[in-house]
Each structure stands twice: as structure tokens, then as C-alpha cells.
N, C-alpha and C positions, 0 to 999 in steps of 0.2 A: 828232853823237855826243851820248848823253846822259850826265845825270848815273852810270847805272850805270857805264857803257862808260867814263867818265873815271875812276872809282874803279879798275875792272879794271888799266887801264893807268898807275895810280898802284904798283899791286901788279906791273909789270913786265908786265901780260898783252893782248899786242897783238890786240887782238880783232878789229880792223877789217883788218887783215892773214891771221886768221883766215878772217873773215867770206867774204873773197876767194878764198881757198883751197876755201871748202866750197862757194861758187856755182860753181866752176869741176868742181867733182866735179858735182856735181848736174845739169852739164848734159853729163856724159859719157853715152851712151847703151849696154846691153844689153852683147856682149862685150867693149868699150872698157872700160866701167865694173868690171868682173870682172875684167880681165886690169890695171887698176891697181892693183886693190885685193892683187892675187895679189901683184904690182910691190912693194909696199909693205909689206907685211907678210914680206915674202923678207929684202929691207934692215932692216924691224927685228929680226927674226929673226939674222942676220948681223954686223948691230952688236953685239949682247947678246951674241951669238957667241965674235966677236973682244974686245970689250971690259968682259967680267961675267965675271967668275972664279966667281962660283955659276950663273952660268948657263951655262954654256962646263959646268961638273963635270956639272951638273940634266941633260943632253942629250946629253956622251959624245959618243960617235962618230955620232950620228943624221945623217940624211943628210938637210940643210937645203933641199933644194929639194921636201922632201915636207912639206909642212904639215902633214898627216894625221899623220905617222909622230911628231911631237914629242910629248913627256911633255906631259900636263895639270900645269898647278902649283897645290894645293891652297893655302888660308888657312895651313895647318898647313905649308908647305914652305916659305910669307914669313916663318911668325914665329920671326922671329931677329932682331939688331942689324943695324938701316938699313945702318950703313956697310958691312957685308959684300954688301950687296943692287944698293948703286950702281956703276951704271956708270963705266969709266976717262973723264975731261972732267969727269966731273958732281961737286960737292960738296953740300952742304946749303943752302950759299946761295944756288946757281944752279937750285935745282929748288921746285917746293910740295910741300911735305909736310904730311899732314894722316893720320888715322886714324879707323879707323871706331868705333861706338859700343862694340862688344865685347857685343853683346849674344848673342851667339853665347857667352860664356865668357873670350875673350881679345881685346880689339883687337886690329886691327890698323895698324898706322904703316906708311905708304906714300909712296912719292914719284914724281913725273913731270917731265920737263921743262918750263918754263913755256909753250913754245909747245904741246905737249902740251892742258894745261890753257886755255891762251884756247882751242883749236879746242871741246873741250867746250862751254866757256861758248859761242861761238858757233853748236854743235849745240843747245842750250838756248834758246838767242835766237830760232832757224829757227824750232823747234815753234813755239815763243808765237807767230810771226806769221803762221804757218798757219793760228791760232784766234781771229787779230786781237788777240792779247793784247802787250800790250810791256810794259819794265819798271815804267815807272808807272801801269799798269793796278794796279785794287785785285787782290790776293791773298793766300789764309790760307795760311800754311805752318808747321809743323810739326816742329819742331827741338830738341833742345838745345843749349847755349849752353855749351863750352869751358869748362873751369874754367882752365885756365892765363891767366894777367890777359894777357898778349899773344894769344897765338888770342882772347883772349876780345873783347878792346879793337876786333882786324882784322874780326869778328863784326859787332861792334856800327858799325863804319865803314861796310859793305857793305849793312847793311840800311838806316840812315842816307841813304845815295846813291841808294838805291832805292825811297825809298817820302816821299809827300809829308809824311806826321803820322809818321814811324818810331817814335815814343816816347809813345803818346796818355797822358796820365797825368804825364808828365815832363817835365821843362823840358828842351828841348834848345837849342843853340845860334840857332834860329832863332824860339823863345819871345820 
């Protein structure tokens, strides 16, 4: 495990637990592989169902075993107050929540379950090793940086973990 993958699961996001899960998809083959994916997206569909009082409203009487037949949900049908959006289980401390730039006119504020979130980062990890890239390979990327001092601090943790010089210019702890 590296220094990324320990930072991850410093923020609760079981990556290597993740990691295990998307090797095992990946070696499902052809209609195995489809008829999980059908599997899975039924159960999340079902959950939000039974336990999302805007998404149980958003969906009505649709008949949940059509995938096709559900409402698209636009940017404009989230932007509302998070707590109307979460799921019954979930609060704000048990999920990440993060938002998008708003360069569209409006961010968006969004939330997912942490296991949700390592599987991403672990989609993210697969690529880079597809192209022999890992996390401490060098990399430019291309961001802004959170003005809220906590997202901003969690920001600056992440890249910190992930890159040998994170701060060229700056004294960091390792100066």
C-alpha cells in the first residue's frame, strides 16, 4: 500500500477492499458481466426506491425492473438542499460530499457513500496501471483548490501523499 492509498484510508476509503471488488468484476466475462451489472443497478435503483423520499416522488409509479422506463435526473432536479437528497442510513458524516465547480452557472453539492467513493478511486488507480502510471509517477493536473480552509487543508493532505516534492517552492514538513 502506498503513501496515496494510506491517505485514502486515513479519509475512511477502503481502497484495497475496493481494488478486490473491481478485479473480480473484471474477470467476469460477456453475459455474466451484463447480467451483474443489470444485478446491481436493479438493487441500487430499489434502495433509493424504498429509502429516498425525492427519489421514490422523481420515479412515481415506474416499473423498477425497466431501466429504460426511469426518469433521467438533470443537474437542475439535485439542485436543492443535500439533506432532502440523502438517503434513510446515510448522514453527512457517513458519506463524501464534495461539489462541482459551478461552471455551468450553479454548483453542484453532491454526496455518495464512502465505499461508493474508494471503488472510483480504485477505477482511477486500474487506468494509471494500464499505462504503467502509479501514484507517484510524476503528473500535471489541473484544478482549483477549495476555498472552504477544511476542503481546502483535506486538498492539500491528498496531494501532499501523492507526489514526492507536493509543494516545490514551499517548505513542507519534509524540508
Amino acid at each position: 500500500m502506498d503513501r496515496f492509498e494510506i491517505s485514502l484510508l486515513l479519509w475512511g476509503l477502503n481502497v484495497r477492499t475496493a481494488k478486490t471488488k473491481l478485479n473480480s468484476l473484471h474477470k467476469l466475462a460477456g453475459e455474466r458481466y451484463i447480467d451483474t451489472q443489470k444485478e446491481r443497478l436493479n438493487e441500487i435503483v430499489c434502495f433509493h426506491k424504498d429509502n429516498n423520499p425525492f427519489y421514490k416522488n422523481l420515479i412515481g409509479d415506474c416499473d423498477v425492473n425497466s431501466f429504460e422506463d426511469l426518469p433521467v435526473i438533470t443537474k437542475r432536479d439535485l439542485q436543492r438542499p443535500l439533506e432532502s437528497l440523502i438517503s434513510k442510513g446515510y448522514t453527512k458524516k457517513n458519506l463524501y460530499i464534495s461539489c462541482t465547480s459551478g461552471s455551468s452557472g450553479t454548483p453542484l453539492i453532491f454526496a455518495k457513500n464512502k465505499e461508493s467513493h474508494a471503488f472510483t478511486y480504485a477505477v482511477i488507480l486500474s487506468c494509471y496501471a494500464q499505462f504503467g502510471i502509479n501514484t507517484s509517477s510524476k503528473q500535471a493536473r489541473f484544478y482549483c483548490m477549495p476555498i472552504p480552509r477544511l476542503l481546502r487543508y483535506k486538498e492539500l493532505l491528498k496531494v501532499f501523499f501523492n507526489e514526492e516534492n507536493p509543494f516545490p517552492g514551499y517548505r513542507t514538513l519534509r524540508s
